[in-house]
Backbone and ligand atoms as CSV (ligand in chain L), in Angstrom:
chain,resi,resn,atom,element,x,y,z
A,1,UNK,N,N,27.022,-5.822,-20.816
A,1,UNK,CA,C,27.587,-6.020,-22.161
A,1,UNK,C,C,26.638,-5.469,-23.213
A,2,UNK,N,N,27.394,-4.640,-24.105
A,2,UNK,CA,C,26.049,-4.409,-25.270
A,2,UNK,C,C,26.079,-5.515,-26.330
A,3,UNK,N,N,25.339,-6.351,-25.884
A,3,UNK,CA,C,25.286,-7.749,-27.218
A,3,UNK,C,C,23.760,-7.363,-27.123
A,4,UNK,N,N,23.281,-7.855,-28.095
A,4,UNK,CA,C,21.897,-7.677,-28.407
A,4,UNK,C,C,21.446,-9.364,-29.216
A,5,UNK,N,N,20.067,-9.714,-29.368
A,5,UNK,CA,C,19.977,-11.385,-29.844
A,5,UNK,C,C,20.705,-11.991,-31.274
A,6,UNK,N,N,21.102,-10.335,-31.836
A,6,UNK,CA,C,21.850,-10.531,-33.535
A,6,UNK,C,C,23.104,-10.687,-33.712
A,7,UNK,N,N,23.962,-10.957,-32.383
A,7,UNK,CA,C,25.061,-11.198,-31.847
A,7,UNK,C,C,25.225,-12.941,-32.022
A,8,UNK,N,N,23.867,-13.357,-31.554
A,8,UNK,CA,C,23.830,-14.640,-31.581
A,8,UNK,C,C,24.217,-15.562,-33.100
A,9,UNK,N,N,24.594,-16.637,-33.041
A,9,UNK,CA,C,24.839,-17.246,-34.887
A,9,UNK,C,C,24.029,-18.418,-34.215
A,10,UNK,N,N,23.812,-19.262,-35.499
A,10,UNK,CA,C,23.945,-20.550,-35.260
A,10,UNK,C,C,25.202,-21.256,-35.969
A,11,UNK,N,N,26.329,-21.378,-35.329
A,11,UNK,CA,C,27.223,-22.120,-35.888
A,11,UNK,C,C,27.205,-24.150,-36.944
A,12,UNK,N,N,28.099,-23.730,-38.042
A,12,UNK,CA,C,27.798,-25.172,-38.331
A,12,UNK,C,C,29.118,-25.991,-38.528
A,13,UNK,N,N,29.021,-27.052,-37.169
A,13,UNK,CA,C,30.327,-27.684,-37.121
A,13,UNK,C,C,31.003,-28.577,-38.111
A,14,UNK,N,N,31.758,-28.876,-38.118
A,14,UNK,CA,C,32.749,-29.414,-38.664
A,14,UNK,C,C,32.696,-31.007,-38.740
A,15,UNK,N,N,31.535,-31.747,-39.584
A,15,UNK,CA,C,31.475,-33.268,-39.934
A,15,UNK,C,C,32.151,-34.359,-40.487
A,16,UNK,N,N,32.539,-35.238,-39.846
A,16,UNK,CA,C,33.528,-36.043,-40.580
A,16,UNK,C,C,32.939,-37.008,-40.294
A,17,UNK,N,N,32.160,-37.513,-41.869
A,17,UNK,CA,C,31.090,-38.283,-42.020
A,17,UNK,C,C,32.012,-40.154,-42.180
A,18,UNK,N,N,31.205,-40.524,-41.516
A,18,UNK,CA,C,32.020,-41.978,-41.642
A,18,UNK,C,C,30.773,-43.210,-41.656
A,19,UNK,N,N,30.489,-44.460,-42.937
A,19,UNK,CA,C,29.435,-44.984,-42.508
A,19,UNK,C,C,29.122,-45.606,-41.088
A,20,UNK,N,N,30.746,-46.332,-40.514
A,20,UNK,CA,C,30.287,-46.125,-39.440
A,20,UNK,C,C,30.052,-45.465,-38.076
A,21,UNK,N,N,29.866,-44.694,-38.685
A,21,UNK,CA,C,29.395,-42.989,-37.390
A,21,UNK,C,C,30.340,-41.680,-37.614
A,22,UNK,N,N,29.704,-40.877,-37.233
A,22,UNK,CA,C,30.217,-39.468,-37.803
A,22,UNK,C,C,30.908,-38.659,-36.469
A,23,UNK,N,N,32.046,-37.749,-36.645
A,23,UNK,CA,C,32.708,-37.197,-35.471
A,23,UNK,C,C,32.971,-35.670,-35.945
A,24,UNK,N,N,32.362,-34.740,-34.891
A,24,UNK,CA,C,32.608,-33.331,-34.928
A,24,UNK,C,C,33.147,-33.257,-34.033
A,25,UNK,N,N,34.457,-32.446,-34.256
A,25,UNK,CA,C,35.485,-31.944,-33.310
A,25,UNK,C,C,35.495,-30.233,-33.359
A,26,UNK,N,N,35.589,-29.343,-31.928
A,26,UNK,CA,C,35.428,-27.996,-31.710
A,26,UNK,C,C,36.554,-27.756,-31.383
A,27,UNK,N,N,37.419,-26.961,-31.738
A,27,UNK,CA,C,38.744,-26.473,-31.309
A,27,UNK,C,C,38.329,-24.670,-30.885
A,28,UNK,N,N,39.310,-24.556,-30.057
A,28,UNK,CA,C,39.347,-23.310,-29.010
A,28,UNK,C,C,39.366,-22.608,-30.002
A,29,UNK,N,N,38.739,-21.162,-30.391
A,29,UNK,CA,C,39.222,-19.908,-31.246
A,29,UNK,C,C,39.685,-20.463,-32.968
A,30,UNK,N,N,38.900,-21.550,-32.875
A,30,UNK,CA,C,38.817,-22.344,-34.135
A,30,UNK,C,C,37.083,-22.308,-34.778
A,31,UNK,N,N,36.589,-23.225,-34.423
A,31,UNK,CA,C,35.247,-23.493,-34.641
A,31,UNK,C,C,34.377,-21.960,-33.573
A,32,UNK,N,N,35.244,-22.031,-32.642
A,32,UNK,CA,C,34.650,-21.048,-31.797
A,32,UNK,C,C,35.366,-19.609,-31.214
A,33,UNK,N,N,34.602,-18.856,-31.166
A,33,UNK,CA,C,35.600,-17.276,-30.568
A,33,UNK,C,C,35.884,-17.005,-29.338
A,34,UNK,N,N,35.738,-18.180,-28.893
A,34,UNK,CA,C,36.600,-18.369,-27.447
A,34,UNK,C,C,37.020,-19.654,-26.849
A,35,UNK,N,N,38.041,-19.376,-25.435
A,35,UNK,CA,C,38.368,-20.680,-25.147
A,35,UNK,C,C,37.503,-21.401,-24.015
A,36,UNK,N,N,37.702,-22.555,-24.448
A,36,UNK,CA,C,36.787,-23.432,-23.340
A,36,UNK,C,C,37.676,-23.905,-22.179
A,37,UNK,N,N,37.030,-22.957,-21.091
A,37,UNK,CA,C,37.014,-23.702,-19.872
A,37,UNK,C,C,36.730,-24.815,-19.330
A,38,UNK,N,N,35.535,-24.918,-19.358
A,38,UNK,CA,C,34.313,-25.787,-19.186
A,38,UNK,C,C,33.342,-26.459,-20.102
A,39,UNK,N,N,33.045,-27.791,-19.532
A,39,UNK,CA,C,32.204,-28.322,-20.382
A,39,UNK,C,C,31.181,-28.820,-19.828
A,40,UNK,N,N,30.192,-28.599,-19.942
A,40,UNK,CA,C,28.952,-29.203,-19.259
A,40,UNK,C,C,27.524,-30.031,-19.745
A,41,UNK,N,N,26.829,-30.594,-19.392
A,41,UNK,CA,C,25.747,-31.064,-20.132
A,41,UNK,C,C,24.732,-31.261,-19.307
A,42,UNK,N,N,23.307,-30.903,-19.504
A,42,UNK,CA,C,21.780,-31.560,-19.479
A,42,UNK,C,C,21.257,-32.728,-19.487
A,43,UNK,N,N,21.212,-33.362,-19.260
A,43,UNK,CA,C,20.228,-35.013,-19.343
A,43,UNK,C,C,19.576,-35.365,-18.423
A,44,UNK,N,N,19.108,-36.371,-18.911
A,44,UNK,CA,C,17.628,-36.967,-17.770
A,44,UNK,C,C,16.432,-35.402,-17.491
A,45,UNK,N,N,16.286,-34.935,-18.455
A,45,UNK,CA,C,15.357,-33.604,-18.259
A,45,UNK,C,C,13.697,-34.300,-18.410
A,46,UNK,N,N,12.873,-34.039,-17.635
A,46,UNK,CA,C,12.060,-34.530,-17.535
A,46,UNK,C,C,11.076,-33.624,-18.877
A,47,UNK,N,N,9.997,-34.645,-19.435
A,47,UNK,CA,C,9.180,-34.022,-19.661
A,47,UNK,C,C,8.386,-32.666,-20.042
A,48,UNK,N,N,8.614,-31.630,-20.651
A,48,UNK,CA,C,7.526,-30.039,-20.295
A,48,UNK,C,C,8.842,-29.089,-19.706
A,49,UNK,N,N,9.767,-29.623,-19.081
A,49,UNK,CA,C,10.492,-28.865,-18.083
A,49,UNK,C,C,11.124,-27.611,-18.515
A,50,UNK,N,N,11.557,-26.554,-18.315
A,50,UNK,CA,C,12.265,-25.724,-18.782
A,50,UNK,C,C,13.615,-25.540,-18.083
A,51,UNK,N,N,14.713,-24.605,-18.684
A,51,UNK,CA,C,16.231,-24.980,-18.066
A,51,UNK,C,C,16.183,-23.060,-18.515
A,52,UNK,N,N,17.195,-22.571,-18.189
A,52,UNK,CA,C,18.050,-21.329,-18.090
A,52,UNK,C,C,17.040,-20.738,-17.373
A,53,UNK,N,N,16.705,-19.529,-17.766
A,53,UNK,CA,C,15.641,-18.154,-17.013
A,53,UNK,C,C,16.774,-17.476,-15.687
A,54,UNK,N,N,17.823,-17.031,-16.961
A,54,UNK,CA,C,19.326,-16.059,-16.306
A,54,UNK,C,C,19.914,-15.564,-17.609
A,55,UNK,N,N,20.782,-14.750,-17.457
A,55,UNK,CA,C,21.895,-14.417,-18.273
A,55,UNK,C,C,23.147,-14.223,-17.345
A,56,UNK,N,N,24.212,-14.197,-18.051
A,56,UNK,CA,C,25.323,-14.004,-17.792
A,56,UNK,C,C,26.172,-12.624,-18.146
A,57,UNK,N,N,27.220,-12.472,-17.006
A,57,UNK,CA,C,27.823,-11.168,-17.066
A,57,UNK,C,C,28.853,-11.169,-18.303
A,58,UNK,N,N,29.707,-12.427,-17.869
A,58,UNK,CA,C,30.923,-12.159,-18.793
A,58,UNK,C,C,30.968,-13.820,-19.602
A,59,UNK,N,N,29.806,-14.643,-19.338
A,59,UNK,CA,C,30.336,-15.983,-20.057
A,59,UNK,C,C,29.931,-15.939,-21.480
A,60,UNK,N,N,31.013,-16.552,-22.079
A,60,UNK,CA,C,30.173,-16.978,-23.541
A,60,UNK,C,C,30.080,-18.328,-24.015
A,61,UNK,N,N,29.254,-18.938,-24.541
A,61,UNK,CA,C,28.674,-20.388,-24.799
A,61,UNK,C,C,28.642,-20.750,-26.161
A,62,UNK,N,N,28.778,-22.221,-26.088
A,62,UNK,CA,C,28.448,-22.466,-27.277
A,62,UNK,C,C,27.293,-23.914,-27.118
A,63,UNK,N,N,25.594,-23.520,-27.431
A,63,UNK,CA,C,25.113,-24.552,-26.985
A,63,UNK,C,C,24.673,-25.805,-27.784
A,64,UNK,N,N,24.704,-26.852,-27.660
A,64,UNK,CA,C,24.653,-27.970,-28.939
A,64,UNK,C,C,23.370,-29.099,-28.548
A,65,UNK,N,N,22.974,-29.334,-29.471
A,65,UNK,CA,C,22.061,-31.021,-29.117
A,65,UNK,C,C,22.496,-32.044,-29.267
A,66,UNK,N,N,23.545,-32.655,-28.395
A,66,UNK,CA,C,23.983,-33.615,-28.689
A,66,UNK,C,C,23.114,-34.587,-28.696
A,67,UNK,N,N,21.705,-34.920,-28.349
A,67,UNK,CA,C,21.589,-36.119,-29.324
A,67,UNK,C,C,19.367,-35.128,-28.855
A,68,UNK,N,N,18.904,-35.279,-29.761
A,68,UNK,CA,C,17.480,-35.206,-29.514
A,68,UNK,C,C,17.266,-33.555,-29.996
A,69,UNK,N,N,16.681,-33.012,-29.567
A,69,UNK,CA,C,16.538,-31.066,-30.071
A,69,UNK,C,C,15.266,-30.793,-28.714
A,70,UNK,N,N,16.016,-29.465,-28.671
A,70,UNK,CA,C,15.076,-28.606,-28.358
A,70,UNK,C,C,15.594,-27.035,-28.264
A,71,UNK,N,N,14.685,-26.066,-27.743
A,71,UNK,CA,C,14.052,-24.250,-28.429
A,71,UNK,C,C,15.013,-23.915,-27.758
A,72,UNK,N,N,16.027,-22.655,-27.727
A,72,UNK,CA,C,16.499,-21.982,-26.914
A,72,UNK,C,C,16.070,-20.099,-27.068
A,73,UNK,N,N,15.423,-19.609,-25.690
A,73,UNK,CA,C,14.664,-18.423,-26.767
A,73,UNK,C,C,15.978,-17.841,-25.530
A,74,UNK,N,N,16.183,-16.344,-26.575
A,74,UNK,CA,C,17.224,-15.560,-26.758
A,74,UNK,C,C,16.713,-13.984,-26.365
A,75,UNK,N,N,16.817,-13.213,-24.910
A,75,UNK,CA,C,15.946,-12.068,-25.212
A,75,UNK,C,C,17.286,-11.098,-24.409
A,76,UNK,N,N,17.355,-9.933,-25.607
A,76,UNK,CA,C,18.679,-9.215,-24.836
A,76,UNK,C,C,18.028,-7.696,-24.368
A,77,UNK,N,N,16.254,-8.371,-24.178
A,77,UNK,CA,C,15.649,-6.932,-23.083
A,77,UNK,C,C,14.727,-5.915,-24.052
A,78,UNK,N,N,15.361,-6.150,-25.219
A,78,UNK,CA,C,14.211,-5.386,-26.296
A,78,UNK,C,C,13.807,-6.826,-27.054
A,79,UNK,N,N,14.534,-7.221,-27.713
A,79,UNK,CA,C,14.090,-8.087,-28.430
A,79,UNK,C,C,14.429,-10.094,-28.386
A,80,UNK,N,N,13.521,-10.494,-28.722
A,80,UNK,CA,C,13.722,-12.010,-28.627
A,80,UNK,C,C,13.355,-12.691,-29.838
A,81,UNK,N,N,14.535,-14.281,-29.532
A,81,UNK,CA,C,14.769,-14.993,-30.919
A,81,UNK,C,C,14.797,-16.045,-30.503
A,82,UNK,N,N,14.015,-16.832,-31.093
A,82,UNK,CA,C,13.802,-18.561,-30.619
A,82,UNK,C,C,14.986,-19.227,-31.971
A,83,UNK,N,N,15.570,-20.074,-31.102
A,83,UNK,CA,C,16.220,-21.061,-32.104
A,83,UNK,C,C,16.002,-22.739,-31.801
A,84,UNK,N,N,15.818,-23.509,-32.764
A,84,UNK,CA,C,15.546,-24.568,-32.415
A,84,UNK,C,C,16.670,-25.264,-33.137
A,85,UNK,N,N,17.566,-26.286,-32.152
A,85,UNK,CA,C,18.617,-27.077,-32.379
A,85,UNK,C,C,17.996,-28.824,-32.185
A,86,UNK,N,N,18.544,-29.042,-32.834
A,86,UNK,CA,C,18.277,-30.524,-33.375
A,86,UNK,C,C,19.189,-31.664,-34.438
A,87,UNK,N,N,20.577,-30.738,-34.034
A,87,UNK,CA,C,21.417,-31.795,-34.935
A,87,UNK,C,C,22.927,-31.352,-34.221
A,88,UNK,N,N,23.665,-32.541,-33.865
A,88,UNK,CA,C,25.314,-32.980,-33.061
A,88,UNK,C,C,25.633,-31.724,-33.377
A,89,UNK,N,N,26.003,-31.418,-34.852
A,89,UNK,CA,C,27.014,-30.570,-35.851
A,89,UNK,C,C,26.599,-29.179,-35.988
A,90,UNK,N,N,25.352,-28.793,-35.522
A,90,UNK,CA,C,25.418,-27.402,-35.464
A,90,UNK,C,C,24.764,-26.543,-33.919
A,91,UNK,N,N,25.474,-26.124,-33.680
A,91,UNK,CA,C,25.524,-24.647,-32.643
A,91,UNK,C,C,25.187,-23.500,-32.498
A,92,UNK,N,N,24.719,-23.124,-30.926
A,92,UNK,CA,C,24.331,-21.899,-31.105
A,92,UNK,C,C,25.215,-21.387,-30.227
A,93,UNK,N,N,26.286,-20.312,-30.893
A,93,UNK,CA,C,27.158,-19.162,-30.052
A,93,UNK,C,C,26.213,-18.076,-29.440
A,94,UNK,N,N,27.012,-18.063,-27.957
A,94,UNK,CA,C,26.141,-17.388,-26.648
A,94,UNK,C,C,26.368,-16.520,-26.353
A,95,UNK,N,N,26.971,-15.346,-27.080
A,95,UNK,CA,C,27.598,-14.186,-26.009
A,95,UNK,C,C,27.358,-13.894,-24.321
A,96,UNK,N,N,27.939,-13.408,-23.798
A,96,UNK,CA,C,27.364,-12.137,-22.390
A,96,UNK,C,C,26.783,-11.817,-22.838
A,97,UNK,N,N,25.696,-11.326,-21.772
A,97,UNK,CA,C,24.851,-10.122,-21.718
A,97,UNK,C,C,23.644,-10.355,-22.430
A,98,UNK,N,N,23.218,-12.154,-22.238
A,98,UNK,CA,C,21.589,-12.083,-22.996
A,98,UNK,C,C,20.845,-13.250,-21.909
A,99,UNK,N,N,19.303,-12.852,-22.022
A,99,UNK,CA,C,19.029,-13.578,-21.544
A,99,UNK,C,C,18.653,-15.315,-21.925
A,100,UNK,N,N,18.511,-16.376,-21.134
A,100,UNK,CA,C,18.194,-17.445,-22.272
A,100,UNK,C,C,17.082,-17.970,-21.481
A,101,UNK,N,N,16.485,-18.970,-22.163
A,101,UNK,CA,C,15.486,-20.091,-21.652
A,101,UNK,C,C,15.715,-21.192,-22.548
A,102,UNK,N,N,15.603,-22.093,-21.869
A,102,UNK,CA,C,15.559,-23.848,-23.059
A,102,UNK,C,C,14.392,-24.237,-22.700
A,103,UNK,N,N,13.932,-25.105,-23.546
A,103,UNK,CA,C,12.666,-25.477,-23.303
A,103,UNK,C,C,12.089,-26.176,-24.590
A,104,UNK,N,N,11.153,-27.256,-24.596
A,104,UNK,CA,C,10.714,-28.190,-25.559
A,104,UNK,C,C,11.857,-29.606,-25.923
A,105,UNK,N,N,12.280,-29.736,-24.263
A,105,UNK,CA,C,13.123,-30.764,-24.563
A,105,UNK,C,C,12.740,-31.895,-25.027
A,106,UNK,N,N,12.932,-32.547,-26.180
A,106,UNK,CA,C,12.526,-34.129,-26.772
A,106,UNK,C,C,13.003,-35.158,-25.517
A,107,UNK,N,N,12.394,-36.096,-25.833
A,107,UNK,CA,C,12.726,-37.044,-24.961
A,107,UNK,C,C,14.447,-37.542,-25.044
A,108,UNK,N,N,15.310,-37.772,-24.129
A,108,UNK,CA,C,16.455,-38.901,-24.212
A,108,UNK,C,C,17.337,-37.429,-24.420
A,109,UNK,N,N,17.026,-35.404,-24.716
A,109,UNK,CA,C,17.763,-35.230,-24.994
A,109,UNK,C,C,19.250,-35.158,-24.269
A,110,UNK,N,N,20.306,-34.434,-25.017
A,110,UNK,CA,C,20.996,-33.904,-24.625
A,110,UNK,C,C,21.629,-32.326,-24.534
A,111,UNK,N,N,21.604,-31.667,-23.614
A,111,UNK,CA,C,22.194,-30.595,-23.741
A,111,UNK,C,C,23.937,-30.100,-23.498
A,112,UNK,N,N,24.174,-29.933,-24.827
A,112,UNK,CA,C,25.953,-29.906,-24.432
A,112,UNK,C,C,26.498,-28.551,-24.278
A,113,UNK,N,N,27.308,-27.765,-23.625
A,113,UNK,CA,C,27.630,-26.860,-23.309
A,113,UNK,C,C,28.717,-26.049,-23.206
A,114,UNK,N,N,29.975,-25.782,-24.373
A,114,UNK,CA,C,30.958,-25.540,-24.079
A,114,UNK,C,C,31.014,-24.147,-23.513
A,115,UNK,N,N,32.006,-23.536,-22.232
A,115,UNK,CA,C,31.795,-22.510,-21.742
A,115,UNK,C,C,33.169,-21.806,-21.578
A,116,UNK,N,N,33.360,-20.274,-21.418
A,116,UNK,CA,C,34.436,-19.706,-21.386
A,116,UNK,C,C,35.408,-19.437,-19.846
A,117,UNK,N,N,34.395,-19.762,-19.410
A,117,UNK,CA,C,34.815,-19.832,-17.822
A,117,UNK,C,C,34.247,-20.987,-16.738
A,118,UNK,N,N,35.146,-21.011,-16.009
A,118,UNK,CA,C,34.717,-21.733,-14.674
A,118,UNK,C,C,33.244,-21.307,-14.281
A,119,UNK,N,N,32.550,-22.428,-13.560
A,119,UNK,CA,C,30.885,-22.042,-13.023
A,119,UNK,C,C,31.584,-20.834,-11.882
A,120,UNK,N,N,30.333,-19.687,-11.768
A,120,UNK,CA,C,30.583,-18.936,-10.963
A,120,UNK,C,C,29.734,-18.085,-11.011
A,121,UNK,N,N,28.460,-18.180,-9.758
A,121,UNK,CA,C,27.577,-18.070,-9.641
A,121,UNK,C,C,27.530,-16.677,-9.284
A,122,UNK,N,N,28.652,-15.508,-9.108
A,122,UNK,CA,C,28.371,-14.023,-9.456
A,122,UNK,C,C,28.447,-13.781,-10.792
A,123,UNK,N,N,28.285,-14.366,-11.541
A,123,UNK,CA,C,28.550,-14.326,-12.890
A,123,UNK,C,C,26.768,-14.005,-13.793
A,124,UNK,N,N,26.056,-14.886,-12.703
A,124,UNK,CA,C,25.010,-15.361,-12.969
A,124,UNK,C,C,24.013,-13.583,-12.966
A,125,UNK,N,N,23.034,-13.560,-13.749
A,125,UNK,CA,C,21.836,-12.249,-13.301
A,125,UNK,C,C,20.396,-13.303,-13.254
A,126,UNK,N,N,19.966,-13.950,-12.332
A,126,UNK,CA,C,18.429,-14.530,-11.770
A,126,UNK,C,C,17.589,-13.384,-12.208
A,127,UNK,N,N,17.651,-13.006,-12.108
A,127,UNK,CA,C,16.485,-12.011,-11.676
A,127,UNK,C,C,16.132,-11.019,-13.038
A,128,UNK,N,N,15.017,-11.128,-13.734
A,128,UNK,CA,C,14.905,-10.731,-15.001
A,128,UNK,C,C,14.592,-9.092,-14.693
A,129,UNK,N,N,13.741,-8.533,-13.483
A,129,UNK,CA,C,13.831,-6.950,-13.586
A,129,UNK,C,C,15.120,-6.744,-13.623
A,130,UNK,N,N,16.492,-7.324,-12.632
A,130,UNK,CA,C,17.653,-6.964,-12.605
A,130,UNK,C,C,18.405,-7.384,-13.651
A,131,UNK,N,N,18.161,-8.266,-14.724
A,131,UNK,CA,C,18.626,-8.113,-16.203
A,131,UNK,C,C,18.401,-7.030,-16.911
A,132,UNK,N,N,16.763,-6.553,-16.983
A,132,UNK,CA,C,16.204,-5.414,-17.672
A,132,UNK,C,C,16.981,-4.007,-17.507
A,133,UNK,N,N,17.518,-3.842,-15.765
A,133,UNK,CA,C,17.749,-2.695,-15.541
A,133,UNK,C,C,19.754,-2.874,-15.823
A,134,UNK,N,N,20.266,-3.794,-15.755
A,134,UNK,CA,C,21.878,-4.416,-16.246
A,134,UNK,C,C,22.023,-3.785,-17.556
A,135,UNK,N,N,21.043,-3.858,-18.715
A,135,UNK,CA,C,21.336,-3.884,-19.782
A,135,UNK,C,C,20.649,-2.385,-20.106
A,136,UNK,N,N,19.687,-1.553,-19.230
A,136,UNK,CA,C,20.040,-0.133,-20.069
A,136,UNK,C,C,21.278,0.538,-19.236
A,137,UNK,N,N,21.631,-0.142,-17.989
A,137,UNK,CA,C,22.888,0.611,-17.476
A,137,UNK,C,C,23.897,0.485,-18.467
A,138,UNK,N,N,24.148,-0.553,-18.549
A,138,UNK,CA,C,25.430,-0.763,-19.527
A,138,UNK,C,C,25.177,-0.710,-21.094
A,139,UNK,N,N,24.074,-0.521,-21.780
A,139,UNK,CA,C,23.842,0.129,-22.954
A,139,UNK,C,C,24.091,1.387,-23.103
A,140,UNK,N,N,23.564,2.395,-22.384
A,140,UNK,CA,C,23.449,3.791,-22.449
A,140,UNK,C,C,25.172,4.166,-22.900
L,1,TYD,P1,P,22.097,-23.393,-13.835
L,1,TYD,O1,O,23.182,-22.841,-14.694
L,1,TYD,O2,O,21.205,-22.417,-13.146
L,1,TYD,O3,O,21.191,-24.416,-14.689
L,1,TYD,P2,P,20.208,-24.202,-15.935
L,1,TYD,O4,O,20.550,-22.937,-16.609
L,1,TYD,O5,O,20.484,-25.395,-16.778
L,1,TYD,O6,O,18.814,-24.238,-15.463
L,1,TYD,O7,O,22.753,-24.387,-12.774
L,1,TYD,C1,C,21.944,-25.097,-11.863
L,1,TYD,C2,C,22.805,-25.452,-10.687
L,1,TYD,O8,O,23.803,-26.413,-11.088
L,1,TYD,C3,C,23.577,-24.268,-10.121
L,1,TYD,O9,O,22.864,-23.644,-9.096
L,1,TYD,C4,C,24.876,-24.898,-9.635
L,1,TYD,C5,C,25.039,-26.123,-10.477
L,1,TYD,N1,N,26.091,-25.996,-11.513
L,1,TYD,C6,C,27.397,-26.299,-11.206
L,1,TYD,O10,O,27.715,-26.657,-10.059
L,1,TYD,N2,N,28.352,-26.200,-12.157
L,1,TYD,C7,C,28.070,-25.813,-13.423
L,1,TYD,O11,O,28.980,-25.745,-14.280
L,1,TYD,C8,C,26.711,-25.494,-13.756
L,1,TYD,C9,C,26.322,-25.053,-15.142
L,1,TYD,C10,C,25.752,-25.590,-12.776
């Protein structure tokens, strides 16, 4: 995919502030530019730990803190962009075709995950020389 890290936003959801407690709701091709398949989440992350070190062929994400924050760094092979999330209501949209890492998880967090497709582990690129060499094939 030619996405590059400036592809990336940080989205800001949709609050419906109430004293007693507040509710953000994401609608398909609403709040977001695609539909959700899948929904997934992070917890019980220990300590120091780190999460992603992959990119994806064709998924696109939308990643959230549902409750605590932490870094998500963003590298599409030339260049990289750390974002740090730390609030329910705002998001970071994921295109294809980048690489990610999470990392500096707070304690108790949560990682929420809306996704465009079913898990599907050919989908997946492990292997960061074989990201490097994915993305000048399909750049050029
Ligand atoms: P992975 O996406 O590599 O986790 P992370 O990026 O957070 O480090 O997923 C780890 C494992 O969890 C993977 O090998 C299979 C399983 N898994 C599922 O079964 N379904 C899913 O939707 C996800 C995201 C992962």
């Amino acid at each position: 995919m030619q996405t590059s890290v400036f592809d990336c936003n940080i989205l800001r959801l949709p609050k419906v502030y109430n004293k007693s407690g507040n509710i953000t709701a994401i609608n398909n091709q609403l709040e977001i530019p695609f539909k959700t398949k899948r929904v997934y989440y992070l917890y019980d992350i220990p300590g120091g730990e780190s999460r992603g070190g992959h990119a994806h062929k064709e998924l696109q994400q939308l990643i959230i803190a549902a409750s605590g924050s932490f870094d998500i760094i963003i590298d599409d092979g030339m260049v990289k962009r750390t974002f740090h999330l730390s609030r329910p209501y705002t998001g970071l949209y994921l295109p294809s075709g980048l690489w990610r890492e999470l990392d500096n998880f707070s304690s108790g967090s949560i990682c929420l995950v809306l996704a465009s497709l079913r898990y599907d582990e050919n989908d997946y690129i492990r292997d960061y020389k074989s990201f490097k060499k994915y993305k000048s094939l399909n750049d050029s």
